[in-house]
Backbone atoms as SQL, in Angstrom:
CREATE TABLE atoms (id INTEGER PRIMARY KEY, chain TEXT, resi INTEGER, resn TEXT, atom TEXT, x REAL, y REAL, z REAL);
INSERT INTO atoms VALUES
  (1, 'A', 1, 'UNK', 'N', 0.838, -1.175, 0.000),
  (2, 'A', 1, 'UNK', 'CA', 0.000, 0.000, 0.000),
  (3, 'A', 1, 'UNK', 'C', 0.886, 1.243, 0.000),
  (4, 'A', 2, 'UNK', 'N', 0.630, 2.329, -0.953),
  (5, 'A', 2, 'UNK', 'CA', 1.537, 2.985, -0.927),
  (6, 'A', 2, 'UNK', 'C', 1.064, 4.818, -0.051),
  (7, 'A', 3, 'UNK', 'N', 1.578, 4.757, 0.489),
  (8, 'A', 3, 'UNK', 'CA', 1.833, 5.861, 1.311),
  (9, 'A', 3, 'UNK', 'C', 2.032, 7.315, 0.918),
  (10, 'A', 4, 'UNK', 'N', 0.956, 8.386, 1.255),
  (11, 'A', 4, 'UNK', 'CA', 0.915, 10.168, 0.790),
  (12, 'A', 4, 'UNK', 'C', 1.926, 10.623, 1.185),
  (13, 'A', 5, 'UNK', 'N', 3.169, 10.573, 0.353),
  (14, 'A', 5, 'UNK', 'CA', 4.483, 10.889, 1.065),
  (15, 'A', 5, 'UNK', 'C', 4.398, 12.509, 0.769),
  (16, 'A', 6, 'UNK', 'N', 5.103, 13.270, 2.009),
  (17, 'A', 6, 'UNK', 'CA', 5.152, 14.548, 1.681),
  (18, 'A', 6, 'UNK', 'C', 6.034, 15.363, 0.780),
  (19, 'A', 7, 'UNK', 'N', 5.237, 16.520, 0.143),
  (20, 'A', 7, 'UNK', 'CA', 6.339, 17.459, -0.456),
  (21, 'A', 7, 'UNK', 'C', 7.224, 18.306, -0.063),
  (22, 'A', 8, 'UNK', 'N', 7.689, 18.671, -0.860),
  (23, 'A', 8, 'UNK', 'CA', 8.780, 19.548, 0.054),
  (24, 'A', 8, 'UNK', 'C', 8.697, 20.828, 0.561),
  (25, 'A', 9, 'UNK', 'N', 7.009, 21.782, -0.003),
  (26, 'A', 9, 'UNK', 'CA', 6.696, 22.964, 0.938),
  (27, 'A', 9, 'UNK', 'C', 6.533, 22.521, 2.380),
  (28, 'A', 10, 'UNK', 'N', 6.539, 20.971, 2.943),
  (29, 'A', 10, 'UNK', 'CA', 5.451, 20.555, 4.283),
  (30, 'A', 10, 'UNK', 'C', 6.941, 20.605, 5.376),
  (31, 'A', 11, 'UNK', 'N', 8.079, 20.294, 4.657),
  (32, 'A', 11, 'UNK', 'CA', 8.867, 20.354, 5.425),
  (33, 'A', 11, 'UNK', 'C', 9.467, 21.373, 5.922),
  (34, 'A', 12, 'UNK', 'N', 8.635, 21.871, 6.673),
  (35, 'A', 12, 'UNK', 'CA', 8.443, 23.906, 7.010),
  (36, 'A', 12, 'UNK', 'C', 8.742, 23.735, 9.055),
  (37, 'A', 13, 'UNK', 'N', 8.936, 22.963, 9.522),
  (38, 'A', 13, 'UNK', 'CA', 9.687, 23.003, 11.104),
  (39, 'A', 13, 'UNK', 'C', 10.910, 22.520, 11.371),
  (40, 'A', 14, 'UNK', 'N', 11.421, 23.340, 11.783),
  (41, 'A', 14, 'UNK', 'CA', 12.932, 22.887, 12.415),
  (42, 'A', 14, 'UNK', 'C', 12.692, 22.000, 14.264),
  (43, 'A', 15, 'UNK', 'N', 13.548, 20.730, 13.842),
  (44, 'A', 15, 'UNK', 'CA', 13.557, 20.396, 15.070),
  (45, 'A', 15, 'UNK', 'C', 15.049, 19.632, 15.081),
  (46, 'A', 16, 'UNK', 'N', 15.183, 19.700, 16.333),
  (47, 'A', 16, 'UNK', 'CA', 16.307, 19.653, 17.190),
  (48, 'A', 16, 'UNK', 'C', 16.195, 17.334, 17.319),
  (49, 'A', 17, 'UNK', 'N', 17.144, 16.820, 16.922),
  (50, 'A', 17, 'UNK', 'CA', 16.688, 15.449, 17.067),
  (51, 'A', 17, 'UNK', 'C', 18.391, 14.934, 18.096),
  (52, 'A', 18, 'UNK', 'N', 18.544, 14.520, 19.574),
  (53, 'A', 18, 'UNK', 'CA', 19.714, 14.434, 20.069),
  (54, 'A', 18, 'UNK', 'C', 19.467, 13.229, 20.974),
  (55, 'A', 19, 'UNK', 'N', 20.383, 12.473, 21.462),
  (56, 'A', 19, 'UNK', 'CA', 20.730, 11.196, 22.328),
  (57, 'A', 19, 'UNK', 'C', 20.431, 11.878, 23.416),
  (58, 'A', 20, 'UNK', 'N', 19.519, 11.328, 24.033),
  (59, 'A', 20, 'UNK', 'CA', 19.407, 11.570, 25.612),
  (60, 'A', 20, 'UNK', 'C', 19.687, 10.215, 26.398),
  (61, 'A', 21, 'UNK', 'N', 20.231, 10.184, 27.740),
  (62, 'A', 21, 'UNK', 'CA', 20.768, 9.496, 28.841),
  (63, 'A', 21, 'UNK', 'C', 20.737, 10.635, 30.334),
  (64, 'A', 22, 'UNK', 'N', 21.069, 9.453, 30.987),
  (65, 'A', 22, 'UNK', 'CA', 20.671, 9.792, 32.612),
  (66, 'A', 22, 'UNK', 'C', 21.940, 9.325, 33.166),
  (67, 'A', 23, 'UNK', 'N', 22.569, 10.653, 33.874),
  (68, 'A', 23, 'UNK', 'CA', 23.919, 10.122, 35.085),
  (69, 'A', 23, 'UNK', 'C', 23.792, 9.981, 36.217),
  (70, 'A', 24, 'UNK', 'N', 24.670, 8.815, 37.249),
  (71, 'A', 24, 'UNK', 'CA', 24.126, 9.937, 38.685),
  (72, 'A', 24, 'UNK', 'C', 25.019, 10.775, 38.480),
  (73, 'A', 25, 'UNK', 'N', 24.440, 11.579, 39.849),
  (74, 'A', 25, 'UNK', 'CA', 24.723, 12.773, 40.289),
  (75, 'A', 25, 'UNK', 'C', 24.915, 12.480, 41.732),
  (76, 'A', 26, 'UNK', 'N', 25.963, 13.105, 42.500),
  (77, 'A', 26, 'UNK', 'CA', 26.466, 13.385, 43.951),
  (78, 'A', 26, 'UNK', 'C', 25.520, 13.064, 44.655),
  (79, 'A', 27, 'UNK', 'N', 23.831, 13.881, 44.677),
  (80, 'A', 27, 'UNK', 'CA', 22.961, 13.545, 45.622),
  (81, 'A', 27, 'UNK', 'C', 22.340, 12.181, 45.041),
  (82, 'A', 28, 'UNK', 'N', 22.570, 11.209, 44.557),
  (83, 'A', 28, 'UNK', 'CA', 22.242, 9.729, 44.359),
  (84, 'A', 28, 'UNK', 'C', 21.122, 9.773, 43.364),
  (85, 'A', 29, 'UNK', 'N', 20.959, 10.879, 43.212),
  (86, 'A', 29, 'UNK', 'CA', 19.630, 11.214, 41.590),
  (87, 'A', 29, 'UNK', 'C', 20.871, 10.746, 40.569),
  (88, 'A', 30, 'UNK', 'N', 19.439, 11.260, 39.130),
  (89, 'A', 30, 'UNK', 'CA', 19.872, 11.117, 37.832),
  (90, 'A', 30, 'UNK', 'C', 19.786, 12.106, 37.187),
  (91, 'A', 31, 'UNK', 'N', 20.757, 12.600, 36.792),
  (92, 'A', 31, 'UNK', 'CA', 21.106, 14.243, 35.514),
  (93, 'A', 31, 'UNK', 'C', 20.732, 13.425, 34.438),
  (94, 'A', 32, 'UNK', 'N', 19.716, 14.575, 33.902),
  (95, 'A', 32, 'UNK', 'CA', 19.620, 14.176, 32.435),
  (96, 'A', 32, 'UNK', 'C', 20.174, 15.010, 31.309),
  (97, 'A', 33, 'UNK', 'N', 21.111, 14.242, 30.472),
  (98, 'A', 33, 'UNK', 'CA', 22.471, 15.145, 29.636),
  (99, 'A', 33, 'UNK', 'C', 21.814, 14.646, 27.678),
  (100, 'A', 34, 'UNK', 'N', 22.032, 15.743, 27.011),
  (101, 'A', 34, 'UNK', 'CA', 21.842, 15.326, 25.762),
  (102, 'A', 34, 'UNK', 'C', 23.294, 15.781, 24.803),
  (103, 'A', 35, 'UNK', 'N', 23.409, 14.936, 23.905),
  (104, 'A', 35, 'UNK', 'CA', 24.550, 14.618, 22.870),
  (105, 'A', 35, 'UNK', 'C', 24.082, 16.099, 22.147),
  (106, 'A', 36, 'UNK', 'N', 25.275, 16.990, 21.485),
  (107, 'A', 36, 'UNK', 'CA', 24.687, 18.284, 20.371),
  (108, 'A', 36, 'UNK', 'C', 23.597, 17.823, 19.814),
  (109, 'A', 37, 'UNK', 'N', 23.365, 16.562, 18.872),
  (110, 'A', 37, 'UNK', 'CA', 22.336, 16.596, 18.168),
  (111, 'A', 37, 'UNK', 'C', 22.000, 16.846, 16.674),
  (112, 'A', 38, 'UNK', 'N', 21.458, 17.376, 16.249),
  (113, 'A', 38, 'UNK', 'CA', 21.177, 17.726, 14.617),
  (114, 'A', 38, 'UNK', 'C', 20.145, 18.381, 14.619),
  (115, 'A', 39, 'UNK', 'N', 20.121, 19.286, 14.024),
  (116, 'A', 39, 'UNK', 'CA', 18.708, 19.944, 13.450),
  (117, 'A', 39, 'UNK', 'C', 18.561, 19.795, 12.235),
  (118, 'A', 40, 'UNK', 'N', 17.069, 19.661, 12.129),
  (119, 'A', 40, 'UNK', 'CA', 16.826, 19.442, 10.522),
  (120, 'A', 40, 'UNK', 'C', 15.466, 19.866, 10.318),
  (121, 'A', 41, 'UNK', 'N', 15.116, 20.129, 9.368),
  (122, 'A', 41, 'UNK', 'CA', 13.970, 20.419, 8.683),
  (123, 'A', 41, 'UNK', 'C', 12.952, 19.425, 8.798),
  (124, 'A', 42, 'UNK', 'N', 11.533, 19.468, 8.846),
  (125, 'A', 42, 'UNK', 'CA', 10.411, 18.158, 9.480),
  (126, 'A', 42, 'UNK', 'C', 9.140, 18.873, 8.938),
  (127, 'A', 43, 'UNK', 'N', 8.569, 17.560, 8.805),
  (128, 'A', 43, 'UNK', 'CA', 7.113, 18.168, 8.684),
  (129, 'A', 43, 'UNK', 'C', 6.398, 17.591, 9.653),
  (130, 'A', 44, 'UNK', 'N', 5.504, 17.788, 10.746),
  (131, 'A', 44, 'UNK', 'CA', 5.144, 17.928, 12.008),
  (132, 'A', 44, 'UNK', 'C', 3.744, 16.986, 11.841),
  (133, 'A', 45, 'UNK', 'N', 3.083, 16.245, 12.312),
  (134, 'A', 45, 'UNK', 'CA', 2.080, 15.703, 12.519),
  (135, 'A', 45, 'UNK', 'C', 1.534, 15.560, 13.816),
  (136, 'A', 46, 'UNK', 'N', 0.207, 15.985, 14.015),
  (137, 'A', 46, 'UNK', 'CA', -0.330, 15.407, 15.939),
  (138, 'A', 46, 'UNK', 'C', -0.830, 14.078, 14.826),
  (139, 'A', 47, 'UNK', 'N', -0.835, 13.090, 16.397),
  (140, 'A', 47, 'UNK', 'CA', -1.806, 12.266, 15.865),
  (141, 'A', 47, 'UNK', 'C', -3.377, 12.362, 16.353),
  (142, 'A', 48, 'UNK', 'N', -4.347, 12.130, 15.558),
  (143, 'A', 48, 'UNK', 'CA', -5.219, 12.143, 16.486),
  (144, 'A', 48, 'UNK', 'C', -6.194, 10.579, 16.521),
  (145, 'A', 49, 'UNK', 'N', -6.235, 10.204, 17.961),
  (146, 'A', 49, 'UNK', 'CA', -6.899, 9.306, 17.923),
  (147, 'A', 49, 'UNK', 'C', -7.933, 9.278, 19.339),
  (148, 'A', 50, 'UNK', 'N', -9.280, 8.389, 18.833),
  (149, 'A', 50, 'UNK', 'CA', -10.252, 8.251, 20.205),
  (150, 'A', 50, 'UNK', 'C', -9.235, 8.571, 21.509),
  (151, 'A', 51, 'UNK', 'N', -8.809, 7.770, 21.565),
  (152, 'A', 51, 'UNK', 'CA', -7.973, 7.442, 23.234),
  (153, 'A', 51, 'UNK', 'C', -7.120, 8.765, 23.500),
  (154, 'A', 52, 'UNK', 'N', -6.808, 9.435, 22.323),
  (155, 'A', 52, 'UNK', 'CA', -5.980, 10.290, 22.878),
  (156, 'A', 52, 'UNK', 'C', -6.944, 11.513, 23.480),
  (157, 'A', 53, 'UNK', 'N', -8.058, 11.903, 22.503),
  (158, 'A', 53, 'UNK', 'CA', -8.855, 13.115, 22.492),
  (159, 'A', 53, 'UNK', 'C', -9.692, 12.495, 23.737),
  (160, 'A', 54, 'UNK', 'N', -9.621, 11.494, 24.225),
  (161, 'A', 54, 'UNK', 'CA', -11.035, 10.606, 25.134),
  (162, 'A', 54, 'UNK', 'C', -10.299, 11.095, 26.855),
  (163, 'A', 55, 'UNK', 'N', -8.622, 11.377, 26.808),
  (164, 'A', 55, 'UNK', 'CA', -8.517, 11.351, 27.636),
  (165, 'A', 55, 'UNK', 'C', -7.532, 9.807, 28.392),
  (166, 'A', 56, 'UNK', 'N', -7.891, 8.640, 27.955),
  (167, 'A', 56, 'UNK', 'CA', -7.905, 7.580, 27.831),
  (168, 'A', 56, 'UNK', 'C', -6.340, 7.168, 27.295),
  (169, 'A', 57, 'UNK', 'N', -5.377, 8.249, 27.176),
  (170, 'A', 57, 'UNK', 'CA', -4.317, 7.840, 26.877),
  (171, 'A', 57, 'UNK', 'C', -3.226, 6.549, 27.574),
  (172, 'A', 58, 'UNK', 'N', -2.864, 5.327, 27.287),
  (173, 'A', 58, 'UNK', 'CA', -2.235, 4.305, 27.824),
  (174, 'A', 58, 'UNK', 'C', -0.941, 4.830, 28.733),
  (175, 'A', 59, 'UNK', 'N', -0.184, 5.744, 27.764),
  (176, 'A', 59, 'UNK', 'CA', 0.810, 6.114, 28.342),
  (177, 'A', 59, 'UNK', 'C', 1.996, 5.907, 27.069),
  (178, 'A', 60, 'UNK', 'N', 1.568, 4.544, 25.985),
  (179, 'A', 60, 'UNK', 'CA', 2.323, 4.327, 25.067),
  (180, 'A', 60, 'UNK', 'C', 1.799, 4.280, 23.897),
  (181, 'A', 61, 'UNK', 'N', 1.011, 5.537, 23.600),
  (182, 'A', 61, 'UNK', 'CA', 0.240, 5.645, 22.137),
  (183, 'A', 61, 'UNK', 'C', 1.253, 7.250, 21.843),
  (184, 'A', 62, 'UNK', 'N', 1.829, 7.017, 20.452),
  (185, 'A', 62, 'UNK', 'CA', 2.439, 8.615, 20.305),
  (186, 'A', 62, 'UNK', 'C', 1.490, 9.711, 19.860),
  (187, 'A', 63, 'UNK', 'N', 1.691, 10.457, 20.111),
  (188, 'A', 63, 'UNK', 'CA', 1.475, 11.768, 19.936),
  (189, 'A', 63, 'UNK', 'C', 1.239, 12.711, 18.238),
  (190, 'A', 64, 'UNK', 'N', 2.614, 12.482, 18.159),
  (191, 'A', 64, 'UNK', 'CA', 3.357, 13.239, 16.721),
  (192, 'A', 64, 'UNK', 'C', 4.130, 12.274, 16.393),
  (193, 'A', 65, 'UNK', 'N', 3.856, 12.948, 14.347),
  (194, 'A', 65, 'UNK', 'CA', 5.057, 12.047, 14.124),
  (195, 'A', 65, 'UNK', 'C', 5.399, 13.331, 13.353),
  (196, 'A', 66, 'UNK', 'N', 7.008, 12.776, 13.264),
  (197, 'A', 66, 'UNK', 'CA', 8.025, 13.693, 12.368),
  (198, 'A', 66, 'UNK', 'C', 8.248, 12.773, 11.204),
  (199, 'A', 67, 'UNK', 'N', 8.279, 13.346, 10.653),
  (200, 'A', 67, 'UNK', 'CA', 9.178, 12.983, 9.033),
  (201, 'A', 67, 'UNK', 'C', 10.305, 13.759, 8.530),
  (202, 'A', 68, 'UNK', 'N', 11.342, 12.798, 8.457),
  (203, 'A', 68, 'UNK', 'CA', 12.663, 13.861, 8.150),
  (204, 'A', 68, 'UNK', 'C', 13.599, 13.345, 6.641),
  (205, 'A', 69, 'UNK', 'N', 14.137, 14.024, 6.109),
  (206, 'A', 69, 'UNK', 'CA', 14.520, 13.472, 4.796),
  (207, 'A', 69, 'UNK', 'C', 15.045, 12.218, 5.166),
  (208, 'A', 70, 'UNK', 'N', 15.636, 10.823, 4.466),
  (209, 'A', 70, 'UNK', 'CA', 16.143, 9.967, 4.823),
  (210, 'A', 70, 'UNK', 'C', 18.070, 10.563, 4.733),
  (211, 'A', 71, 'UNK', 'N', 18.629, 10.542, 5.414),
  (212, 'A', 71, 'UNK', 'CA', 20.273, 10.577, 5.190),
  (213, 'A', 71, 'UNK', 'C', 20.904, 10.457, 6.470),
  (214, 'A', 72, 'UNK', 'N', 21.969, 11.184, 6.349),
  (215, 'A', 72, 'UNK', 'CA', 23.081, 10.599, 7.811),
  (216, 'A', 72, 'UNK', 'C', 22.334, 11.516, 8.946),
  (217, 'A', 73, 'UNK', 'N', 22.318, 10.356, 10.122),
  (218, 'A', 73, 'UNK', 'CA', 21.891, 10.235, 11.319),
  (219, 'A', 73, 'UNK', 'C', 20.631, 10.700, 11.220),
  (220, 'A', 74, 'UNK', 'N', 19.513, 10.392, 9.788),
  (221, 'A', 74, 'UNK', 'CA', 18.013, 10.407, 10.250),
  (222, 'A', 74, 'UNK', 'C', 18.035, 9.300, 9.647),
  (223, 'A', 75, 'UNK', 'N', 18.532, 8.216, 9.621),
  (224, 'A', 75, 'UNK', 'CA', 18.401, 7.233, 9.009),
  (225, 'A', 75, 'UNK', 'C', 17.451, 6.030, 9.944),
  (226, 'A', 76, 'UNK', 'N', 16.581, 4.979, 10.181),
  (227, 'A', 76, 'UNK', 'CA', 15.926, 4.639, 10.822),
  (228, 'A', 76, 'UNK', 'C', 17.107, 3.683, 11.827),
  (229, 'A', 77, 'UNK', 'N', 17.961, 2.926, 11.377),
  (230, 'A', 77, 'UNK', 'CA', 18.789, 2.261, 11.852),
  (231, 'A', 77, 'UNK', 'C', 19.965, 3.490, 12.762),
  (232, 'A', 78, 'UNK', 'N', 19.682, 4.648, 13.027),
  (233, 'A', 78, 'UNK', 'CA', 20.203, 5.748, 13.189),
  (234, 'A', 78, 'UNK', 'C', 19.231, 6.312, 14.907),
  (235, 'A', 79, 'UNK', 'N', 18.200, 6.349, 14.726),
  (236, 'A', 79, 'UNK', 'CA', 17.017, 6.626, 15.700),
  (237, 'A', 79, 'UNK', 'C', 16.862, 5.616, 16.572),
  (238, 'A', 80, 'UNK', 'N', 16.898, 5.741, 17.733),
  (239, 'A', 80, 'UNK', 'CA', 16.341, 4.541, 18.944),
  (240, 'A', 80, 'UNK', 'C', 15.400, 5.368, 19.865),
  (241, 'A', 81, 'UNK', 'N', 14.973, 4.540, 20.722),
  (242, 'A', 81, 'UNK', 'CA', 14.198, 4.938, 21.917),
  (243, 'A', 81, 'UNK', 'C', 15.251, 5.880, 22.873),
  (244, 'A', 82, 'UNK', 'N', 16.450, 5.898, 23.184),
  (245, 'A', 82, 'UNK', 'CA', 16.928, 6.716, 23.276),
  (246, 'A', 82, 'UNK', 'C', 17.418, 8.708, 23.415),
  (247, 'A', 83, 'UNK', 'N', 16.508, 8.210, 22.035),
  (248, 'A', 83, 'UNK', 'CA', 16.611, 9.609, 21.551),
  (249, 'A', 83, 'UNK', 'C', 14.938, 10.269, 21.724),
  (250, 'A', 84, 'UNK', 'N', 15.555, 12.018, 21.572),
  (251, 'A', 84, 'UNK', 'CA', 14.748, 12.908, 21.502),
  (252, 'A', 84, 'UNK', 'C', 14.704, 14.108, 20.899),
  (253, 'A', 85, 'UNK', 'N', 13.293, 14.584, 20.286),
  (254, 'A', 85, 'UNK', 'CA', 13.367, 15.507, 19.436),
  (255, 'A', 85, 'UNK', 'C', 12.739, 16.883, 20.130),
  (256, 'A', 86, 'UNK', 'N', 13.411, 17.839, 19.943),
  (257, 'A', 86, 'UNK', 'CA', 12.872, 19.175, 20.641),
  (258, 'A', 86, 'UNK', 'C', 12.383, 20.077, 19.451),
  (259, 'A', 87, 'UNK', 'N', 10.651, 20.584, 19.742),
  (260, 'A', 87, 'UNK', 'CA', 10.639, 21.306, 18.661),
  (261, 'A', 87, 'UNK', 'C', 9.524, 22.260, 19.427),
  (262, 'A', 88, 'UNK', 'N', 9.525, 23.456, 19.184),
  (263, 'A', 88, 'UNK', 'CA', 8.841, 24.633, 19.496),
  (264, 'A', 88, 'UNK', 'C', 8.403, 24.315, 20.569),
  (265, 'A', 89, 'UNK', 'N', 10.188, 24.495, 21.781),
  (266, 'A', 89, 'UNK', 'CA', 9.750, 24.651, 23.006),
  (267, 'A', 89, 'UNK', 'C', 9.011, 23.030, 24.102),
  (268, 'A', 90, 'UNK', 'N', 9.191, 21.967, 22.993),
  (269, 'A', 90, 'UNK', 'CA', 8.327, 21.026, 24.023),
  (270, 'A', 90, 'UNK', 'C', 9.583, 20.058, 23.568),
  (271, 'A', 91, 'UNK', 'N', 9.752, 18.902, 24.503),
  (272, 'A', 91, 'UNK', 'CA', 10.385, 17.505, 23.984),
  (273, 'A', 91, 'UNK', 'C', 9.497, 16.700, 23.846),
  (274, 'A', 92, 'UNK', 'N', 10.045, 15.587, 22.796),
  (275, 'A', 92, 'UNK', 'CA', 9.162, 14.620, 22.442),
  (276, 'A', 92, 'UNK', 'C', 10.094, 13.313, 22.722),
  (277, 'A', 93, 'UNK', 'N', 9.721, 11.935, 23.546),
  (278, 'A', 93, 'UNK', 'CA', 10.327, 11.239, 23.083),
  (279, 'A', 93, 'UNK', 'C', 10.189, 10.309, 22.002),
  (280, 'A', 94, 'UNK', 'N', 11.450, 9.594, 21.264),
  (281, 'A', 94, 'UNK', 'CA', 11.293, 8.606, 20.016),
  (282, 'A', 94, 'UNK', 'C', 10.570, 6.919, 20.886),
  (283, 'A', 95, 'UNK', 'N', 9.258, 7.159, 19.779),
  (284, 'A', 95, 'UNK', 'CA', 9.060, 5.380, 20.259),
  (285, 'A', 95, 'UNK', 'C', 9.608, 4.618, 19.059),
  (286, 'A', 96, 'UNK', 'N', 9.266, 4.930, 17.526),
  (287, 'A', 96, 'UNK', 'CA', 9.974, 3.972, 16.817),
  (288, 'A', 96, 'UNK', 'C', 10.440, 4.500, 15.321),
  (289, 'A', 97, 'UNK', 'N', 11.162, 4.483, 14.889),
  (290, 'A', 97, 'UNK', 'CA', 11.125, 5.009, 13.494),
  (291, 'A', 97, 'UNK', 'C', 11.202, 4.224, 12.293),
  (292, 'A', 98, 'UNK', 'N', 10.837, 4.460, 11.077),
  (293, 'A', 98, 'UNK', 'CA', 10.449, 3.677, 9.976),
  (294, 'A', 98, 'UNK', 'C', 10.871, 4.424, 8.849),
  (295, 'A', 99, 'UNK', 'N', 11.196, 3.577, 7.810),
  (296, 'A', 99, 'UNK', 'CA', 12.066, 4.164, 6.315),
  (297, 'A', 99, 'UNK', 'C', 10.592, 4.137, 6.009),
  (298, 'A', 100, 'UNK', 'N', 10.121, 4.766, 5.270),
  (299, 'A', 100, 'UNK', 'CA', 8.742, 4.905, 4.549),
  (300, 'A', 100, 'UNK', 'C', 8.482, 4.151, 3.252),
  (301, 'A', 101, 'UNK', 'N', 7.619, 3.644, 2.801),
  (302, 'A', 101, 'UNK', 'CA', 7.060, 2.581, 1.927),
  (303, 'A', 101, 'UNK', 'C', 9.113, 1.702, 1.590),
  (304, 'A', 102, 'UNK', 'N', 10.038, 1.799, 2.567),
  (305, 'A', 102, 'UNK', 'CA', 11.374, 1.397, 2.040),
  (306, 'A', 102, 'UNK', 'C', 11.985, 1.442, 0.858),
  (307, 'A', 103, 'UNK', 'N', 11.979, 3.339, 0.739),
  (308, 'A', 103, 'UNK', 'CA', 12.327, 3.776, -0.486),
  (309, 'A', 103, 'UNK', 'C', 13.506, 4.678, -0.085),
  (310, 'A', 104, 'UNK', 'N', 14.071, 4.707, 0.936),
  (311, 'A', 104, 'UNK', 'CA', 15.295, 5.254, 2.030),
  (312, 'A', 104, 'UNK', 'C', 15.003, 6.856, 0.755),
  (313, 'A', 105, 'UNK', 'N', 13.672, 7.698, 1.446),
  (314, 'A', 105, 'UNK', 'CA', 13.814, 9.150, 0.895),
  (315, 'A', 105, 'UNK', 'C', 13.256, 9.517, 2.058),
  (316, 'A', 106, 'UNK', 'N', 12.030, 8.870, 2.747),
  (317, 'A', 106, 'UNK', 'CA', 11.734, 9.609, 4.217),
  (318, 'A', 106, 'UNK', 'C', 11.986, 8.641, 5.561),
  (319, 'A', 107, 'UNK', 'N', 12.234, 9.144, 6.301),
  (320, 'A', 107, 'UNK', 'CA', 12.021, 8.533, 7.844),
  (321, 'A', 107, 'UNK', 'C', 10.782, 9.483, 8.923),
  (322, 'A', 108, 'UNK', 'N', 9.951, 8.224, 9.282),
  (323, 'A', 108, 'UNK', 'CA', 8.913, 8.471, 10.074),
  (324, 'A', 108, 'UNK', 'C', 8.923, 7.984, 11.133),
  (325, 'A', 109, 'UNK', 'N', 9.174, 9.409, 12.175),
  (326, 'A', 109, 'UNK', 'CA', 9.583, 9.106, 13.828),
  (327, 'A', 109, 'UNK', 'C', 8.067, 8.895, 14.222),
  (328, 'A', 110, 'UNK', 'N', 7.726, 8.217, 15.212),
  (329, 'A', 110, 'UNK', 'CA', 6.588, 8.415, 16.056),
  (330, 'A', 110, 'UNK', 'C', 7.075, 8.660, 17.545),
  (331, 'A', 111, 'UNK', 'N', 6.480, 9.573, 18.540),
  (332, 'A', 111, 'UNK', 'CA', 6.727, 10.036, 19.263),
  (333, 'A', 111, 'UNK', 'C', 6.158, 10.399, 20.074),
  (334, 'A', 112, 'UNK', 'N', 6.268, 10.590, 21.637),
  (335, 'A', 112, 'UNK', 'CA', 5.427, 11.152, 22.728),
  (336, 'A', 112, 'UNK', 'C', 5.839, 12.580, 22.990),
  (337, 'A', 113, 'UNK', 'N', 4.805, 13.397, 23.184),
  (338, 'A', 113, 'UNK', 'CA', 5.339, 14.377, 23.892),
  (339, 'A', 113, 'UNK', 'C', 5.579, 14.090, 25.439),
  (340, 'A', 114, 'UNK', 'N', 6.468, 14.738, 26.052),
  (341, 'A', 114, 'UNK', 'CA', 6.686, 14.876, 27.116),
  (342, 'A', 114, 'UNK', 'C', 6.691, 15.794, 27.953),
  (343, 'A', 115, 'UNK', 'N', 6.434, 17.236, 26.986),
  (344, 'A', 115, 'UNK', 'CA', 6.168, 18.073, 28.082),
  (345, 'A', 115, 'UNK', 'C', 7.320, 19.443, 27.251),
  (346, 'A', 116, 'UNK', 'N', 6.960, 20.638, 28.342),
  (347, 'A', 116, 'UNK', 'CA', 7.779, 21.746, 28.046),
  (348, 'A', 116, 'UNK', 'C', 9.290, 22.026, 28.319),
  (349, 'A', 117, 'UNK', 'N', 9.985, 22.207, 27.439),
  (350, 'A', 117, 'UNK', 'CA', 11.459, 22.070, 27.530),
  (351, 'A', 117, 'UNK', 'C', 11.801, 23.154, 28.861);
């Protein structure tokens, strides 16, 4: 089935895509530190579904997805759970990413928000 891949006016948001991890820290917590990262150009999607608009969210249904050109370090074998994308002010984390209909031209993050940076 082939897939409404986007054009290239849609890829109109910049977001921030970087390795996040957790250190301790002296008081026996965890610092949370991110790698520089990459910015790149995206075209932005909410998702919308019953459960999300119901309220009814699981906790592991995403949010947004990004789509970013396919190349170095947006590559799907490139993206883990790990990582996170910052875009206008909120983080999102990565649940999974996908080469699109596997034509290595887009990668499609799906993602949670998490809240305000």
């Amino acid at each position: 089935m082939a897939t409404n891949l986007p054009g290239a006016g849609e890829f109109n948001r910049r977001v921030h895509l970087c390795l996040w991890s957790e250190m301790p820290n002296a008081a026996f917590g965890l610092d949370q530190t991110y790698d520089p990262g990459i910015n790149r150009w995206a075209k932005v999607e909410p998702v919308y579904s019953l459960t999300i608009r119901a309220g009814m969210n699981t906790g592991e249904t995403p949010t947004h997805l990004f789509w970013l050109r396919y190349g170095t370090g947006t590559k799907p074998a490139d993206i883990t759970a790990s990582h996170v994308i910052e875009h206008d002010g909120r983080r999102y984390r990565v649940m999974d990413s996908i080469d699109v209909d596997d034509r290595r031209i887009f990668t499609r993050i799906s993602a949670k928000d998490l809240g305000a940076i």
